[in-house]
C-alpha positions in Angstrom: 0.0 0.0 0.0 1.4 3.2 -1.1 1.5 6.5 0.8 -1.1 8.3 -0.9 -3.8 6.6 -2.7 -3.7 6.1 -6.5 -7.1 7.0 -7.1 -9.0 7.4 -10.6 -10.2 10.3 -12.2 -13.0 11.4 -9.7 -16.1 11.0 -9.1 -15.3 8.5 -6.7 -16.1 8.3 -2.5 -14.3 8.9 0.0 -15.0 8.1 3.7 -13.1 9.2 6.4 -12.5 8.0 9.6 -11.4 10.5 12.4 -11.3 8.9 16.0 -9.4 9.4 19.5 -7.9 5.9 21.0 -7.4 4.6 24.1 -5.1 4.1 26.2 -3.9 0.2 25.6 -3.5 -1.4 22.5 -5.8 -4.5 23.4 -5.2 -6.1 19.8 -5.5 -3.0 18.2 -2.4 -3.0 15.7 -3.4 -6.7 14.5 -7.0 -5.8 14.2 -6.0 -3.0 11.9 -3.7 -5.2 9.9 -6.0 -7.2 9.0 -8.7 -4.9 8.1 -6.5 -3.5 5.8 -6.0 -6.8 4.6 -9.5 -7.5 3.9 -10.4 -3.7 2.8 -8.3 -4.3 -0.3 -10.4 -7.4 -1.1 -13.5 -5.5 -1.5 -15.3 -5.0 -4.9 -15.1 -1.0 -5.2 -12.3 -0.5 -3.0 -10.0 2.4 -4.7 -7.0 3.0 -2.2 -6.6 4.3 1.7 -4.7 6.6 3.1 -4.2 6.9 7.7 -2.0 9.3 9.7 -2.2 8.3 13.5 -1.4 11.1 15.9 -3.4 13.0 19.3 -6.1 12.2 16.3 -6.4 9.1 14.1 -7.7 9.9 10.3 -7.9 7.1 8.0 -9.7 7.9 4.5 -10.8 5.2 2.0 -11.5 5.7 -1.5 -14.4 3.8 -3.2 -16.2 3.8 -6.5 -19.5 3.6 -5.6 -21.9 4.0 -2.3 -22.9 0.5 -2.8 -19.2 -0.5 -2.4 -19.1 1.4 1.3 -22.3 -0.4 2.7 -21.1 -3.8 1.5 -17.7 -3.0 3.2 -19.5 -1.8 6.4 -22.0 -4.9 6.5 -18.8 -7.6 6.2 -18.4 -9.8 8.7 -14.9 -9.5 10.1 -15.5 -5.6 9.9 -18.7 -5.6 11.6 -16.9 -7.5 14.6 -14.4 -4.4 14.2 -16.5 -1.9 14.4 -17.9 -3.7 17.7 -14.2 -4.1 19.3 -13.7 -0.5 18.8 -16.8 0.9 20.2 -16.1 -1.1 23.4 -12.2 -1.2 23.6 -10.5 0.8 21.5 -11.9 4.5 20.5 -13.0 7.0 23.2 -14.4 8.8 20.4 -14.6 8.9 16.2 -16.8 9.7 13.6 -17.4 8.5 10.4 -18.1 11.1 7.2 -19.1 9.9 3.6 -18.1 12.4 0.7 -18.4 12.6 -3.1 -14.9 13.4 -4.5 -15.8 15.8 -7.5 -12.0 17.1 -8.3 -8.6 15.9 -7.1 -5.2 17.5 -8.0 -1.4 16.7 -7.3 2.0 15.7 -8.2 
């Protein structure tokens, strides 16, 4: 996985992920391995890009909105989102936008 998403020429979705963690890892890092692992399986899936600091962002890239509600209805990810709400985030939010331009070198 690159750095920066190779994404097509838009429109395309993005959704981001923005969240505050807790304080122990509790399975954390392998969890997100593999959700990466599986993300990049997905019919639609287009790229990701995550920075981690005081705030977390992760923002995936999809080609369609039916692409995102498969991805959030999977299995493994459902259990994910479930772990997280109960042991790893003490706060995040989830925003869906349509890319309409995207520029850079």
């Amino acid at each position: 996985m690159s750095v920066i998403a190779n994404t097509p020429k838009p429109p395309y979705f993005a959704v981001i992920f923005t969240s505050t963690r807790t304080e122990d890892d509790n399975g954390y890092g392998k969890m997100a391995d593999r959700m990466v692992e599986l993300v990049e399986q997905q019919p639609g899936f287009l790229g990701l890009e995550s920075a981690r600091e005081d705030v977390g962002i992760t923002v995936s890239y999809w080609a369609d909105l039916d692409s995102i509600k498969n991805w959030k209805a999977n299995s493994e990810h459902l259990d994910a989102q479930k772990a997280g709400r109960k042991s790893w985030y003490d706060s995040f939010k989830v925003r869906i936008s349509k890319v309409e331009r995207d520029y850079g070198i």
